[in-house]
Rosetta silent file (secondary structure, phi, psi, omega in degrees, C-alpha in Angstrom):
SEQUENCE: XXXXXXXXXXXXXXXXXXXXXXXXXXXXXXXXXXXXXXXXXXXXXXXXXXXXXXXXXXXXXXXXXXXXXXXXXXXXXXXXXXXXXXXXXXXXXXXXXXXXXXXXXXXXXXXXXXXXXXXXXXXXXXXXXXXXXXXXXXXXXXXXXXXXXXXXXXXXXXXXXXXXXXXXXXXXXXXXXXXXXXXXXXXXXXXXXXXXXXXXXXXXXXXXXXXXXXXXXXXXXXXXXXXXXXXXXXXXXXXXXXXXXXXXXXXXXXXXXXXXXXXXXXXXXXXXXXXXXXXXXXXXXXXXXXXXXXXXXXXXXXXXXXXXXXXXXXXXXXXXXXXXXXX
SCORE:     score description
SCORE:     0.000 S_00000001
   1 L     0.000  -30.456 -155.086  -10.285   23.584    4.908 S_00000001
   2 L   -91.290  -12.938 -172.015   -7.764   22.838    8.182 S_00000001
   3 L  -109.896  -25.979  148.021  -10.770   21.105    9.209 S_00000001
   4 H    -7.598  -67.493 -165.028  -11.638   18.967    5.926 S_00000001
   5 H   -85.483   48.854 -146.095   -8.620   16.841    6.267 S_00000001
   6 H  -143.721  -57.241  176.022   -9.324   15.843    9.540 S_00000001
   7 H   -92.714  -12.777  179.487  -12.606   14.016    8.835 S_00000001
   8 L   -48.303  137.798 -156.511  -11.479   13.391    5.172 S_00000001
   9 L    46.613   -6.483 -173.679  -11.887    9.785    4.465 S_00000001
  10 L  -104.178  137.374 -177.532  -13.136    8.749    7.542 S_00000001
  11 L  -137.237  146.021 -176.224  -16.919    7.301    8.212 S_00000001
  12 L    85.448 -166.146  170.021  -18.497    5.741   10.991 S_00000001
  13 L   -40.486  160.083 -164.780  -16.988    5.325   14.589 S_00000001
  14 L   -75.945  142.094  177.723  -14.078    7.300   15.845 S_00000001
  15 L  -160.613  139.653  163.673  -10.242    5.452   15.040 S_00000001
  16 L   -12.835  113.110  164.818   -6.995    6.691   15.323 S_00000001
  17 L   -56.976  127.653 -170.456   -5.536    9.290   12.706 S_00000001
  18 L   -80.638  165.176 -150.213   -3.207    7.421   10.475 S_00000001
  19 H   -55.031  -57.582 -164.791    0.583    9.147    9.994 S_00000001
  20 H   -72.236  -25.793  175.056   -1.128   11.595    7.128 S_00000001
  21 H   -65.208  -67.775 -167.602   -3.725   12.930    9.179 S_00000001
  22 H   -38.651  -48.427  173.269   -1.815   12.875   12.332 S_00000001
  23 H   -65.974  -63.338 -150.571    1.351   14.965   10.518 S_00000001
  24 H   -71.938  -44.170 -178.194   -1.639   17.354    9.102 S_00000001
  25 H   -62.525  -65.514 -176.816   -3.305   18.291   12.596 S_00000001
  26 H   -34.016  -52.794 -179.570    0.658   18.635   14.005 S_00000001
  27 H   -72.718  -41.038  176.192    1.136   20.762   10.741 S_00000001
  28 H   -94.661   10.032  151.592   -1.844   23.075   11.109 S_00000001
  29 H   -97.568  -36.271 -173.054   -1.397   24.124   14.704 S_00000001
  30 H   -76.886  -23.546  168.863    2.233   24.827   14.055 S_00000001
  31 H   -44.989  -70.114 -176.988    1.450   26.560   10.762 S_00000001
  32 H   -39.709  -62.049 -152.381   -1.160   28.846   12.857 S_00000001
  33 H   -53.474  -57.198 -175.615    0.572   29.510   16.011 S_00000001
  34 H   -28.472  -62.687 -170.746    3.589   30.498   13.085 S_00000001
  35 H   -56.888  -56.287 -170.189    1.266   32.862   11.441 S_00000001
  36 H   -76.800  -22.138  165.467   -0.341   34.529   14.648 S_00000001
  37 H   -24.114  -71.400 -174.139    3.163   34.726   15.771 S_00000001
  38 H   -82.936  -28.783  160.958    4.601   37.005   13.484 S_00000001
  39 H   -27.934  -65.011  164.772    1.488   38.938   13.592 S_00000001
  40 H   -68.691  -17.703  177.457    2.047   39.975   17.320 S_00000001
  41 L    43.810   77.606 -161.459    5.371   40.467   16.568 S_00000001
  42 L    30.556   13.537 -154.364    6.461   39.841   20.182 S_00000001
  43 L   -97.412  -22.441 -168.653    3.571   42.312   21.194 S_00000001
  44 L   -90.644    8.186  173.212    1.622   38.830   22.818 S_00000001
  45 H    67.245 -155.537  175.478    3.577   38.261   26.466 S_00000001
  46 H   -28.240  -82.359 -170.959    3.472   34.452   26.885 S_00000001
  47 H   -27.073  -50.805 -177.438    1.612   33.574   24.522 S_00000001
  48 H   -38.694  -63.115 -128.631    3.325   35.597   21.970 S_00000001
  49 H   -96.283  -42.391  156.919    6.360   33.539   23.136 S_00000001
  50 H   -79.635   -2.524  127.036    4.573   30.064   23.084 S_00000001
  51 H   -23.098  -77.364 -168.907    3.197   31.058   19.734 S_00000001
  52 H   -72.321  -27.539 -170.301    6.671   31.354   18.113 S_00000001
  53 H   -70.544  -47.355  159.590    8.167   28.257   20.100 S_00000001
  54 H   -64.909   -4.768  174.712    5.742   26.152   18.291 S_00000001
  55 H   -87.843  -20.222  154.115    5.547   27.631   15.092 S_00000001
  56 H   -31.094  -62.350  150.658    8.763   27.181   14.664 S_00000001
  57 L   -47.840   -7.349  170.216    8.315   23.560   14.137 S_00000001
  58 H   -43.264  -79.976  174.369    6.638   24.468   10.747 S_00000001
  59 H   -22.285  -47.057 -165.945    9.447   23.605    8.349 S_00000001
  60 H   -70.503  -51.748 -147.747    9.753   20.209   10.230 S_00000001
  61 H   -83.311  -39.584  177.411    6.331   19.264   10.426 S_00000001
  62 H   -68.535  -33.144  136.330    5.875   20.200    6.324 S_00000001
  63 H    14.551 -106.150  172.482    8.412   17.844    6.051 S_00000001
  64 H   -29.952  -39.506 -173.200    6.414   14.963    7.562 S_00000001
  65 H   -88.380  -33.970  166.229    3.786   15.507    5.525 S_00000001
  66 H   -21.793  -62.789 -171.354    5.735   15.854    2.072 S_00000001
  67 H   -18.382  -75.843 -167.772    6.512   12.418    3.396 S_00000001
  68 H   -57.110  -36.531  169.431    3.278   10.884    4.001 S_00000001
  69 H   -35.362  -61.286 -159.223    1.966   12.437    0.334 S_00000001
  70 H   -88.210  -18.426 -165.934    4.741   10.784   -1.630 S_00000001
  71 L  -114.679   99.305 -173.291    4.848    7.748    0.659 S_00000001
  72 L   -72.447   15.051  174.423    2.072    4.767    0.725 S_00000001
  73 L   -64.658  105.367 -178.618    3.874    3.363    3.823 S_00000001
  74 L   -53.321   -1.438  166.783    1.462    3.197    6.521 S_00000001
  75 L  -139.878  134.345  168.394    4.436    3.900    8.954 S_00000001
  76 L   -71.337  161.457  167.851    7.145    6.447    8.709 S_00000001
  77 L   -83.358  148.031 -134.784   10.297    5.343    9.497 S_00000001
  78 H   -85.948  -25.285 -177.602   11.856    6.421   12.997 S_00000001
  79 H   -57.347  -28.271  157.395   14.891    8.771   11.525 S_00000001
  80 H   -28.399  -81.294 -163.254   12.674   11.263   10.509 S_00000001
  81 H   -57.935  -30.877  178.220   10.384   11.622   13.178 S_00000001
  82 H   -75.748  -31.449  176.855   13.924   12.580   15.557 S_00000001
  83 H   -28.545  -69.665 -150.310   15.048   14.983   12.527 S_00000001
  84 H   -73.798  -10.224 -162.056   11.861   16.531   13.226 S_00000001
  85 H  -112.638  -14.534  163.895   11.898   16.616   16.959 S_00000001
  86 H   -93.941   21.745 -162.096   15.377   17.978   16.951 S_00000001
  87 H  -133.121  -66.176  161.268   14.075   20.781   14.914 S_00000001
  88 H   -26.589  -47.546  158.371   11.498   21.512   17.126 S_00000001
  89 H   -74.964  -27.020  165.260   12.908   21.427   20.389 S_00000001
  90 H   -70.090  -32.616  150.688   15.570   23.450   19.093 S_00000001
  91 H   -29.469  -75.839 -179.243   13.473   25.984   17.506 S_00000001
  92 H   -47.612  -35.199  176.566   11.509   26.489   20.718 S_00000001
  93 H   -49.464  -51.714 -168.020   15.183   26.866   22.819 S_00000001
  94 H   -52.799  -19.403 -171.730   16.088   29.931   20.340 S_00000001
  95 H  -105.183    4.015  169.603   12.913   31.941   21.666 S_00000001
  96 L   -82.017  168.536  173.361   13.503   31.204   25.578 S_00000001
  97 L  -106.216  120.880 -168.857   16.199   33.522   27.111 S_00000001
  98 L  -133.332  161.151 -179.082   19.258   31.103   27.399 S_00000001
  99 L   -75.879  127.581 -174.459   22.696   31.773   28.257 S_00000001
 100 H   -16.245  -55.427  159.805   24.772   32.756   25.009 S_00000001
 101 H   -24.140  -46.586 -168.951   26.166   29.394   24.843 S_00000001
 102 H   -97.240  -53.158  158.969   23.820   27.727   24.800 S_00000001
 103 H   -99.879   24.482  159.144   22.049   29.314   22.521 S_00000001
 104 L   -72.906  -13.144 -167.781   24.155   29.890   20.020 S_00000001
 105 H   -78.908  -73.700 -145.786   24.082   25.440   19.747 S_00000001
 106 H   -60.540    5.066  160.393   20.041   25.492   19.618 S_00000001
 107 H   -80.426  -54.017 -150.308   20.252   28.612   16.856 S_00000001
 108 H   -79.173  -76.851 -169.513   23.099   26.678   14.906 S_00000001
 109 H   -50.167  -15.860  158.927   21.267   23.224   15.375 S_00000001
 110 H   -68.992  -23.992 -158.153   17.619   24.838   14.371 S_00000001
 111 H   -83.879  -57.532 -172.896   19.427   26.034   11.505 S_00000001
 112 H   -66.126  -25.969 -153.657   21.139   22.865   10.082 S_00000001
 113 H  -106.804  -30.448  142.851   18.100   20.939   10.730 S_00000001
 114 H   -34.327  -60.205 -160.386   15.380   23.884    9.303 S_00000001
 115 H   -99.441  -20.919  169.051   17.370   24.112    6.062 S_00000001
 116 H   -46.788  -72.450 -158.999   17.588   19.922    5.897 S_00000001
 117 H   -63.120  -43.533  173.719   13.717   19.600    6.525 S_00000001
 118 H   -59.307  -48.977 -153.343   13.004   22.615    3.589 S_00000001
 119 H   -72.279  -43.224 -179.105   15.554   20.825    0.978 S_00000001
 120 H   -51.300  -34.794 -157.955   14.125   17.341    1.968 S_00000001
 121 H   -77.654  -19.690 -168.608   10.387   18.328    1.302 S_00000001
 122 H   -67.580  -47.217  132.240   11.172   19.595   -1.977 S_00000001
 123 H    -6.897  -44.197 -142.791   12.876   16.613   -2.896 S_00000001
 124 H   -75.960  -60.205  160.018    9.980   14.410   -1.615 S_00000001
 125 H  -110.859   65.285 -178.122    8.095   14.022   -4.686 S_00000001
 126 H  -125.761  -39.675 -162.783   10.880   13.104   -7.012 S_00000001
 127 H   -63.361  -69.583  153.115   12.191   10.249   -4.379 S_00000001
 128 L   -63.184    0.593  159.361    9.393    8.089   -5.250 S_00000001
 129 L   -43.958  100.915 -179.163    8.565    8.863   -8.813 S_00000001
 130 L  -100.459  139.649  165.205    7.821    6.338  -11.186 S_00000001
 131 L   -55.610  -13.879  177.852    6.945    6.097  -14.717 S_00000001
 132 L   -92.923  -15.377  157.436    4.008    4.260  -14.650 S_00000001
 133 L   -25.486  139.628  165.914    2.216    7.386  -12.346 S_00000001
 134 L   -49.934 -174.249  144.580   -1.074    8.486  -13.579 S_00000001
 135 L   -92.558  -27.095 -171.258   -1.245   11.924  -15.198 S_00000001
 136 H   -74.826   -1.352 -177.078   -3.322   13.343  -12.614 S_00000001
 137 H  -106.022  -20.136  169.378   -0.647   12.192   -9.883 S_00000001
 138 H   -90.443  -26.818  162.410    2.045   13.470  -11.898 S_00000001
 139 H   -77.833  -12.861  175.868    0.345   16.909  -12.264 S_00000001
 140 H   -83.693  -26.700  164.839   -0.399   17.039   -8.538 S_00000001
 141 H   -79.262  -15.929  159.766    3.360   16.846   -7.648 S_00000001
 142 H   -57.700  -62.528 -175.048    4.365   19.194  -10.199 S_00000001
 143 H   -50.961  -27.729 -177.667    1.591   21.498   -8.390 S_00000001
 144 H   -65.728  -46.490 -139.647    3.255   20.539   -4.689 S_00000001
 145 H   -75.597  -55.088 -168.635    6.462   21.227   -6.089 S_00000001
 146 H   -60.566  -22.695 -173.757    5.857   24.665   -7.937 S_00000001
 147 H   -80.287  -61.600  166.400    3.633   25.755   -5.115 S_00000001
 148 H   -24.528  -66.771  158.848    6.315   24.867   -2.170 S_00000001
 149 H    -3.046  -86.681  152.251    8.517   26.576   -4.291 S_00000001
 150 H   -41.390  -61.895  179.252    7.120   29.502   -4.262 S_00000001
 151 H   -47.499  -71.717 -159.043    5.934   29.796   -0.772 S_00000001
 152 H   -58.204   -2.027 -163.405    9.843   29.512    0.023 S_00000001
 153 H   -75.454  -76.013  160.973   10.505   31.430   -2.675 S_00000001
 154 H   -52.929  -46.660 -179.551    8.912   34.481   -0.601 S_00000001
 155 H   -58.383  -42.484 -173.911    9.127   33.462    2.628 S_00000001
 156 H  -107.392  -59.989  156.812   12.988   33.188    2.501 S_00000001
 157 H     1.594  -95.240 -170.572   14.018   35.218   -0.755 S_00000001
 158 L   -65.815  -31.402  168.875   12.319   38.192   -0.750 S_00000001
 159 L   -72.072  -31.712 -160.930   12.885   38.960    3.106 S_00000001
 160 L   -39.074  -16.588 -163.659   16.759   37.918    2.722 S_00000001
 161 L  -110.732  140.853  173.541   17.642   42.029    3.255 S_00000001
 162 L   -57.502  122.695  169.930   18.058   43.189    6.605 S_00000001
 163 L   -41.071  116.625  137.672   14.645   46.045    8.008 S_00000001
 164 L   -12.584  -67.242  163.685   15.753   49.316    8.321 S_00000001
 165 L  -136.407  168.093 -160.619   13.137   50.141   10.453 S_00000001
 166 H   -91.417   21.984  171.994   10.579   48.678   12.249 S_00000001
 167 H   -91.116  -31.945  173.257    7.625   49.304    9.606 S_00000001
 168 H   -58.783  -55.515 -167.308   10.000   47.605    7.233 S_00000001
 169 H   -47.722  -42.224  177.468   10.661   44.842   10.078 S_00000001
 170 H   -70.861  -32.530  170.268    6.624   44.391   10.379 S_00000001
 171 H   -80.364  -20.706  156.620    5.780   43.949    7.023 S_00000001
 172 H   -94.134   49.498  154.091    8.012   41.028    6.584 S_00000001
 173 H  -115.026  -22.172  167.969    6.456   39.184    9.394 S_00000001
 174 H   -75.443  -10.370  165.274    3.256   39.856    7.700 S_00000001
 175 H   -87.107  -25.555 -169.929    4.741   37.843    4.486 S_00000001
 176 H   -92.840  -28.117 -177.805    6.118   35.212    6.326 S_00000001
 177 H   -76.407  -40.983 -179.367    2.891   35.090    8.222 S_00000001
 178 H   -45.126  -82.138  162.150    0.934   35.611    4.799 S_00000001
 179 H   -17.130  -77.746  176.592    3.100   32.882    3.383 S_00000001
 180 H   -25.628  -54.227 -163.004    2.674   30.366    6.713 S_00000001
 181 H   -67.096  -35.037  175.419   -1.262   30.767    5.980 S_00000001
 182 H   -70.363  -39.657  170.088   -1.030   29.829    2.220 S_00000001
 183 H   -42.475  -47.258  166.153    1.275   26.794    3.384 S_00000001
 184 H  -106.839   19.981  163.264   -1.459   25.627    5.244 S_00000001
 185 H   -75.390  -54.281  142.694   -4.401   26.210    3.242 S_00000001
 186 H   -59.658  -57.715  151.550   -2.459   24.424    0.738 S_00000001
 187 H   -26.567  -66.250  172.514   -0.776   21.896    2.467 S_00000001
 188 H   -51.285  -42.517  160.465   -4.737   21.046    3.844 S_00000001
 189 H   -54.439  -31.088 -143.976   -5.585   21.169    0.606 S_00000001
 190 H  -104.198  -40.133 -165.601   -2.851   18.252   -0.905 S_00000001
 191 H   -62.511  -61.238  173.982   -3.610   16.285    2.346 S_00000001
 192 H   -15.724  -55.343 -179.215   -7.515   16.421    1.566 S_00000001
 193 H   -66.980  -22.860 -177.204   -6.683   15.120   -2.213 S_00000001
 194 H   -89.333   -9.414 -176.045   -4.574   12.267   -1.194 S_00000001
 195 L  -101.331    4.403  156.680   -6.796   10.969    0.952 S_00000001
 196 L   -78.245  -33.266 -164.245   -9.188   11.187   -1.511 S_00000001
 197 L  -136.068   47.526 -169.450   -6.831    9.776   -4.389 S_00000001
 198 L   -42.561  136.454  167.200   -4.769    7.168   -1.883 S_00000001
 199 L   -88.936  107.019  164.439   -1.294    6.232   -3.381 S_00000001
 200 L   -25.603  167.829  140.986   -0.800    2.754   -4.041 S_00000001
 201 L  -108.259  159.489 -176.138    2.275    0.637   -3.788 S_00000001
 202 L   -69.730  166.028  159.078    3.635   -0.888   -6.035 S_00000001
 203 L   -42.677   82.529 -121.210    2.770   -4.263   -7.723 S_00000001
 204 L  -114.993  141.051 -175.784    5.079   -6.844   -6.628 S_00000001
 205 L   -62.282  161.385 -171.052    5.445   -9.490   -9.618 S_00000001
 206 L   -75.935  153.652  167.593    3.414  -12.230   -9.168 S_00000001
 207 L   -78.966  124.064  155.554    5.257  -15.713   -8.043 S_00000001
 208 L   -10.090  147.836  160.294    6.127  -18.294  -10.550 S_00000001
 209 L   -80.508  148.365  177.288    4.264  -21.246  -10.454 S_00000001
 210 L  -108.849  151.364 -164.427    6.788  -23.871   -9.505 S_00000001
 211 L   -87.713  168.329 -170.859    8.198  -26.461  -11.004 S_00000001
 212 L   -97.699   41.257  177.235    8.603  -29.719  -10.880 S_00000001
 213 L   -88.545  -61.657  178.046   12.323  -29.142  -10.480 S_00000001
 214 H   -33.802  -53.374  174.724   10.824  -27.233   -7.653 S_00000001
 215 H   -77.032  -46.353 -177.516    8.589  -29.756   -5.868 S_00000001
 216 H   -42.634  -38.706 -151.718   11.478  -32.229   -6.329 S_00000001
 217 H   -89.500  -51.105  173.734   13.920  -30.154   -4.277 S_00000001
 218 H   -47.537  -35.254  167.908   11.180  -29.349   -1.612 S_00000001
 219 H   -75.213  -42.677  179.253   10.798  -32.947   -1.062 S_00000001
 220 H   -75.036  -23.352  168.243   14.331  -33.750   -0.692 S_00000001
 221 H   -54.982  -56.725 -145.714   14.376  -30.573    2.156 S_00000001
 222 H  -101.927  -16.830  165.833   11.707  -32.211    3.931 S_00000001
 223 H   -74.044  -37.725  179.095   13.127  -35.821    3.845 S_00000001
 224 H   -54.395  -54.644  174.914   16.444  -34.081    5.344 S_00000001
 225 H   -84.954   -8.310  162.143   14.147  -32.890    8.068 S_00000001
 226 H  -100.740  -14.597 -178.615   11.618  -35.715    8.899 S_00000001
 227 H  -130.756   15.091  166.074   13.798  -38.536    8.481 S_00000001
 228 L  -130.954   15.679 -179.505   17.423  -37.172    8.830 S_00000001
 229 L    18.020   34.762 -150.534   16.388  -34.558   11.391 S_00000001
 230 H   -55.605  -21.294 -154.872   18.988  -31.868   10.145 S_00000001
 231 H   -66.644  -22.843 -154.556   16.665  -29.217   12.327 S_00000001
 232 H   -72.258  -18.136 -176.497   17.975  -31.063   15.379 S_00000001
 233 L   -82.012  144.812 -167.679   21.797  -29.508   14.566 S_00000001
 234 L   -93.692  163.193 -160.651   22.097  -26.505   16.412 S_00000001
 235 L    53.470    7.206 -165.828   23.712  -23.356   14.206 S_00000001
 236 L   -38.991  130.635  178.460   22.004  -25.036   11.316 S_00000001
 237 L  -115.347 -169.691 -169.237   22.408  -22.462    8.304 S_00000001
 238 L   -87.869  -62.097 -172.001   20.718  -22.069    4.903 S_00000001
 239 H   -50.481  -28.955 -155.632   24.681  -23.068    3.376 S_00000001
 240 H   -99.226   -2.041 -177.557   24.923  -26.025    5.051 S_00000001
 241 H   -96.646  -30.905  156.900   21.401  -27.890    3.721 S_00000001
 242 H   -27.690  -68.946  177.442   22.417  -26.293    0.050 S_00000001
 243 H   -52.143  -47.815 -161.235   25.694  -28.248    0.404 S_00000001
 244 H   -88.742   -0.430  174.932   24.253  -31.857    1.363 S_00000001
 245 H   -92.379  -19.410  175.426   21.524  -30.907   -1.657 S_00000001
 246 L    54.565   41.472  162.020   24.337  -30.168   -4.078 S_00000001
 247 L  -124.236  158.197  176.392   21.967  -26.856   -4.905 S_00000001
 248 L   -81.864  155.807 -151.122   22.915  -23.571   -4.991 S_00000001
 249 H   -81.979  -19.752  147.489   21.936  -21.743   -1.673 S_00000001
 250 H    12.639  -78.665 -159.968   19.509  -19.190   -4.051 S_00000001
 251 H   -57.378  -69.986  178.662   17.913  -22.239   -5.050 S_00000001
 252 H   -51.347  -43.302 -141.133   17.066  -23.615   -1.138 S_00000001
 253 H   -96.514  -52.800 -177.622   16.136  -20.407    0.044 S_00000001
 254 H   -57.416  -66.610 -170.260   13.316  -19.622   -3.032 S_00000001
 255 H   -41.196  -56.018 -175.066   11.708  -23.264   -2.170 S_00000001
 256 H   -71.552   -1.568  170.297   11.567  -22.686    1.082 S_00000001
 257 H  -105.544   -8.130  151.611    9.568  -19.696    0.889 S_00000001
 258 L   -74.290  -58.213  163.309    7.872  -20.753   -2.105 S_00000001
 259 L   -99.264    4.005  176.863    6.778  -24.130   -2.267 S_00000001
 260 L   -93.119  -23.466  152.363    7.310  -24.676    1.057 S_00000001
 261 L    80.803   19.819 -178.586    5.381  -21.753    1.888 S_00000001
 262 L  -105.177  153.917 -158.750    7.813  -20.531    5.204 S_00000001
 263 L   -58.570  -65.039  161.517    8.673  -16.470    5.961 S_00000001
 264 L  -157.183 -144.481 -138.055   12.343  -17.844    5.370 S_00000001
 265 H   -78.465  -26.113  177.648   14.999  -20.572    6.240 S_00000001
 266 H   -74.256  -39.338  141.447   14.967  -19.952    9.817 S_00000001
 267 H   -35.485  -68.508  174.331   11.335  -20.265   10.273 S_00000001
 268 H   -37.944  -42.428 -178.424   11.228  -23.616    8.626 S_00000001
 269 H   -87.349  -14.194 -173.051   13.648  -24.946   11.309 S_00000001
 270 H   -70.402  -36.692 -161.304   12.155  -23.333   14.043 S_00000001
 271 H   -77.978  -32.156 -170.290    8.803  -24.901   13.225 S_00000001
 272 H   -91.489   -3.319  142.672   10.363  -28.415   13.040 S_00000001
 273 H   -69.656  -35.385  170.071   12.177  -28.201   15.737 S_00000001
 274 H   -79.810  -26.122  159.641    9.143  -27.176   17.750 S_00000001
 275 H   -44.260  -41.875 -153.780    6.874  -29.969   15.958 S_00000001
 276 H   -81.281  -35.532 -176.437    9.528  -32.171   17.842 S_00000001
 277 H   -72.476  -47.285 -172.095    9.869  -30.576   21.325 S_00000001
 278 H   -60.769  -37.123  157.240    5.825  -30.832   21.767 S_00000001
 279 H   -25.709  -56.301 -144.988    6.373  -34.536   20.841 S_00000001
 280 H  -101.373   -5.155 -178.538    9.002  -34.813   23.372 S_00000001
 281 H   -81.598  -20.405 -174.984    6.948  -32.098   26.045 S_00000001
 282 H   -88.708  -35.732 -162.510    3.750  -34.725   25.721 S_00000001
 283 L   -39.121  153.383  175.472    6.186  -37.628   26.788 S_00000001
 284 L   -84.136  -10.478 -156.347    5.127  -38.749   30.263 S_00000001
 285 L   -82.219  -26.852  144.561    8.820  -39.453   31.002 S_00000001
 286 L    85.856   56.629 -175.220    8.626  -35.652   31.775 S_00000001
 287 L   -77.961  133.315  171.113   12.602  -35.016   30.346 S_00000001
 288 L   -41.067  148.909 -172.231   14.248  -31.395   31.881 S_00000001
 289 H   -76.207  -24.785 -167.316   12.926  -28.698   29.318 S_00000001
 290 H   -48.304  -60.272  175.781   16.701  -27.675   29.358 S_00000001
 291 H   -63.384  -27.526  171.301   17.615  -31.303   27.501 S_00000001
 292 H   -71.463  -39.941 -162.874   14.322  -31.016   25.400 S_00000001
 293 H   -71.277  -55.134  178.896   15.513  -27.602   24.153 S_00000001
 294 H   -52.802  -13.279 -173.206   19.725  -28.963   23.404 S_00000001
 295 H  -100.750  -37.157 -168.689   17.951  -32.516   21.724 S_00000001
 296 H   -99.035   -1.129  167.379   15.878  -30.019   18.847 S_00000001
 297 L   118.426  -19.891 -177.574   18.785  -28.029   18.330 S_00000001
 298 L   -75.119  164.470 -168.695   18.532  -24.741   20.225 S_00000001
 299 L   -89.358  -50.183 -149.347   22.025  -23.470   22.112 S_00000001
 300 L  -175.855  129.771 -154.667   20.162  -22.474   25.592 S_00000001
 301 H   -54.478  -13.255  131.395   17.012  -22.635   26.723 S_00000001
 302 H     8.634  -87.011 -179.411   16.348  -18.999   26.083 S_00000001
 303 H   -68.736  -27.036  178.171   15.955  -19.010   22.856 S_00000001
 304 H   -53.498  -75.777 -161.284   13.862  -22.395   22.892 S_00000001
 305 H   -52.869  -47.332  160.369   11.423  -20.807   25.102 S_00000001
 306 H   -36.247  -77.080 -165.949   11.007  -17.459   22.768 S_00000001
 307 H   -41.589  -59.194 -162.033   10.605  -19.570   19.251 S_00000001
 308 H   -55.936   -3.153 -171.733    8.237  -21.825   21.033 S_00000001
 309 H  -111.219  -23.582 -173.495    5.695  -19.140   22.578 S_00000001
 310 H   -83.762  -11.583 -167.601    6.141  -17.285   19.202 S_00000001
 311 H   -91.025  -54.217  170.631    5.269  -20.653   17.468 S_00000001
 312 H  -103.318  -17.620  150.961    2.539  -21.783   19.645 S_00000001
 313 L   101.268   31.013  171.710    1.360  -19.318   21.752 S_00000001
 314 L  -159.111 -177.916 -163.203    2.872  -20.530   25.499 S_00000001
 315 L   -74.678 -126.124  127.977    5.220  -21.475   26.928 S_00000001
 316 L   -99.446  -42.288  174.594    7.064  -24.845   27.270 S_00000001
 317 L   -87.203  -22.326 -176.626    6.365  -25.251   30.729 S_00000001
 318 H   -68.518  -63.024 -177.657    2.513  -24.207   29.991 S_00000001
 319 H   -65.485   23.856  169.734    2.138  -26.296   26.960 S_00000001
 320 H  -114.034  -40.117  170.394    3.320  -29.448   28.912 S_00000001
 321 H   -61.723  -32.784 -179.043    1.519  -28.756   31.820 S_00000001
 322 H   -53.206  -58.684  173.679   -1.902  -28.477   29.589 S_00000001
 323 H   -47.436   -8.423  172.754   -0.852  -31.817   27.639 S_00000001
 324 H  -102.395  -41.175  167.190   -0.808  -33.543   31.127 S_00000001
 325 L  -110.334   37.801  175.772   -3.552  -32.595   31.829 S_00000001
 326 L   -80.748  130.992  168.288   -5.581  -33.736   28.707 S_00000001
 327 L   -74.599    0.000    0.000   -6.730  -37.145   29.303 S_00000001
């Protein structure tokens, strides 16, 4: 099964694992190490002891994947991944021999950040729930949930009373290991299904067709910039072409990325300011780039030199030299 999800979805040549696979390998060595861990019950020397620092990292790592399950974003987002890495390294501190101090922080900070990552995953597929879910996608998070559940249910619960002795102490490392092993049989299992059953995002409504309110208003933005050259004022905002348009700034902002077809308002000046500097970059008269960039509108040549390589794909000084030497 741990090896299922591994190869699950993928055919042909070898490519990167994408954030659920990648979280699933990450989850089933620290599930394992977790598992053989409590087995040896400190009985494994090193190993034993790099065993438990990574296994540790369990809690964190099921986390991550809860994520990726509930989440069709093809990238997690970065707060997480430190959650998790602050759960981890602190885990692993508690099982070196550290001076009290110190590891009373890395016990207390494994703790807060342990009991975070279990509350989050539980949580995980509720955060994105929508009514319009299939039913088979709404019975597989009812199964994550009741099964998670559970595991912690045992894992944390039922152990909650201090061992007596140490045949009591060993059989609840064999639950928690028992436990660990269903976590990732399961876990391998949920990853397997989703990658099997990918989760969409949602539909984003379709755009209006636009009107000919619409085209009107698009036209007067583009006479303000080819024949009143607004792009050329530097600090130029969204408010201030609204205002000489007597439109609301809404209104300016939807054209330009609608019928105007630009990411938003700043693009649109950026491009027509850089339509202008390659105009004035072909001139033969060979004007300082400094004075090309303050005549389209930019503050300091800085910023000039950014838009325009992100706009064109060189430089200022590149593209002028090429255009010279075009006959």
């Amino acid at each position: 099964m741990t090896t299922a999800f591994m190869t699950a979805g993928t055919r042909g040549p070898w490519r990167a694992p994408g954030r659920l696979t990648a979280y699933g390998i990450a989850m089933a060595v620290s599930f394992a190490c977790y598992a053989v861990g409590h087995v040896l019950n400190g009985a494994g020397g090193p190993a034993g002891t790099l065993l438990d620092m990574v296994g540790l990292g369990a809690c964190g790592w099921a986390w991550l994947i809860a994520r990726a399950l509930f989440d069709p974003a093809k990238q997690d987002a970065w707060w997480p991944r430190i959650v998790v890495l602050v759960l981890v390294v602190s885990g692993a501190l508690t099982v070196l021999t550290l001076p009290t101090s110190a590891r009373r922080i890395a016990e207390n900070t494994y703790a807060l950040t342990g009991s975070a990552a279990l509350l989050l995953t539980f949580f995980e597929p509720f955060h994105r729930y929508r009514r319009d879910l299939s039913a088979v996608e709404k019975r597989f998070r009812l199964t994550f949930v009741v099964v998670y559940a559970a595991l912690v249910a045992v894992s944390i619960l039922a152990p909650h009373g201090s061992a007596v002795t140490a045949a009591e102490a060993y059989r609840l490392d064999l639950i928690n290991s028992g436990c660990a092993m269903g976590g990732l049989v399961t876990g391998a299992a949920a990853i397997v299904w989703r990658l099997r059953h990918p989760l969409a995002e949602p539909m984003r409504p379709a755009r209006r067709a636009p009107t000919a309110e619409d085209q009107d208003l698009a036209a007067r933005i583009l006479r303000l910039l080819r024949e009143d050259r607004i792009h050329a004022e530097p600090n130029l905002k969204v408010a201030d072409v609204a205002a000489r348009l007597g439109q609301p700034e809404y209104r300016v902002s939807q054209c330009v990325t609608g019928v105007l077809g630009f990411e938003n308002f700043n693009r649109m000046i950026n491009h027509h300011r850089i339509e202008q500097a390659k105009a004035m970059l072909r001139d033969p008269a060979r004007r300082p780039i400094l004075d090309i960039a303050f005549d389209c509108g930019f503050g300091s040549v800085g910023p000039f030199n950014r838009a325009f390589k992100a706009e064109v794909g060189v430089t200022p000084r590149a593209f002028r030299a090429s255009a010279v030497a075009q006959p």
